[in-house]
Structure formats: structure tokens, C-alpha cells
C-alpha positions as CSV (number, residue, x, y, z in Angstrom):
1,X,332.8,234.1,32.9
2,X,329.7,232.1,32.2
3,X,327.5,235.8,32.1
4,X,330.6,237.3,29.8
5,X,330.3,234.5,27.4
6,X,326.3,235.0,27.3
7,X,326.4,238.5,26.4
8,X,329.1,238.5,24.5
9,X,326.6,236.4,22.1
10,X,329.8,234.8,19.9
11,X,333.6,234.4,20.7
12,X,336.5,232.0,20.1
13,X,337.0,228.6,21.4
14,X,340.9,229.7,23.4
15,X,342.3,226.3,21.7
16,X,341.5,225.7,18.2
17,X,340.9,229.8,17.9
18,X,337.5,228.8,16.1
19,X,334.1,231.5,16.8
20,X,331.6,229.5,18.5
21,X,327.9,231.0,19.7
22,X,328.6,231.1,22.9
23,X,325.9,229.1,24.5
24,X,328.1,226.1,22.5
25,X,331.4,227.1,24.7
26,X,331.9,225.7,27.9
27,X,334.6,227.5,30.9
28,X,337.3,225.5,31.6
29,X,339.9,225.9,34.6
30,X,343.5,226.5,33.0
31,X,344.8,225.1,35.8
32,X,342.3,222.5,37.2
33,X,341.3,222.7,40.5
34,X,342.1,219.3,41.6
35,X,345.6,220.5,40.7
36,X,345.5,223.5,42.9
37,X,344.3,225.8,40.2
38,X,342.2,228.7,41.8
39,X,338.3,229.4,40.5
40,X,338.9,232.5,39.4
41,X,339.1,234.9,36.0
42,X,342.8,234.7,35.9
43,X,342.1,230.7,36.1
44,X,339.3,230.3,33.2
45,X,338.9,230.2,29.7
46,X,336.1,229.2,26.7
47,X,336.5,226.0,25.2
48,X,334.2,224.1,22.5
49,X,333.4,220.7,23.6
50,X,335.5,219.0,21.9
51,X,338.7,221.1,23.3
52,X,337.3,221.1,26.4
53,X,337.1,216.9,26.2
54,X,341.0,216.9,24.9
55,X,342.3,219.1,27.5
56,X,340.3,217.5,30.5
57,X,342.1,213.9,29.1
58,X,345.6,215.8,28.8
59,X,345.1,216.8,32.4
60,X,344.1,213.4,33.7
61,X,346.8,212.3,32.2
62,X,345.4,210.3,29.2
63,X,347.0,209.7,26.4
64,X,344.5,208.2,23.9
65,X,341.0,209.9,24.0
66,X,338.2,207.5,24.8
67,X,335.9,208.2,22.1
């Protein structure tokens, strides 16, 4: 996914729908692996950071992001 986002150049964050370069879009596991989620395309979208930081707490559980 990491080489599709690259040469893709832009695309859209898969949460908040914005377009992001995509060097500023990191792949997150839908379902995370620690939660028996598989590394695989099927298993991964783009997120922007800050996305990425809200569904990583959601995941974990969290319900107040800590910054």
C-alpha cells in the first residue's frame, strides 16, 4: 500500500475524506493486528495523522485522546 500511496502522489485520508500528499498519509490496519486483523490489502487503509492517532486510541480502547 505504502508504494500505491507513493505513486499515486495525492489521495484522501479514508476518515475525514480530506486529499492529503501522500507522503503526509500513513497505512493503518482496519482491523489491527493485535486484534487478529490480517497484514494484508483487504486489511489496510490511508489515514492522516491525526485520524490515524484517533483510531489507534478508539482501538486501544481510549476514550479521551491524550493530547
Amino acid at each position: 500500500m505504502r508504494k500505491a500511496l507513493r505513486k499515486a502522489g495525492y489521495t484522501n485520508c479514508a476518515r475525514c475524506n480530506f486529499r492529503y500528499l501522500a507522503s503526509a498519509l500513513e497505512v493503518d490496519h482496519v482491523i489491527p493486528l493485535y486484534k487478529g486483523g490480517t497484514d494484508t490489502a483487504e486489511n489496510v487503509q490511508a489515514l492522516c495523522t491525526t485520524c490515524h492517532r484517533i483510531k489507534t486510541n478508539e482501538d486501544m480502547g481510549c476514550t479521551k485522546a491524550p493530547f
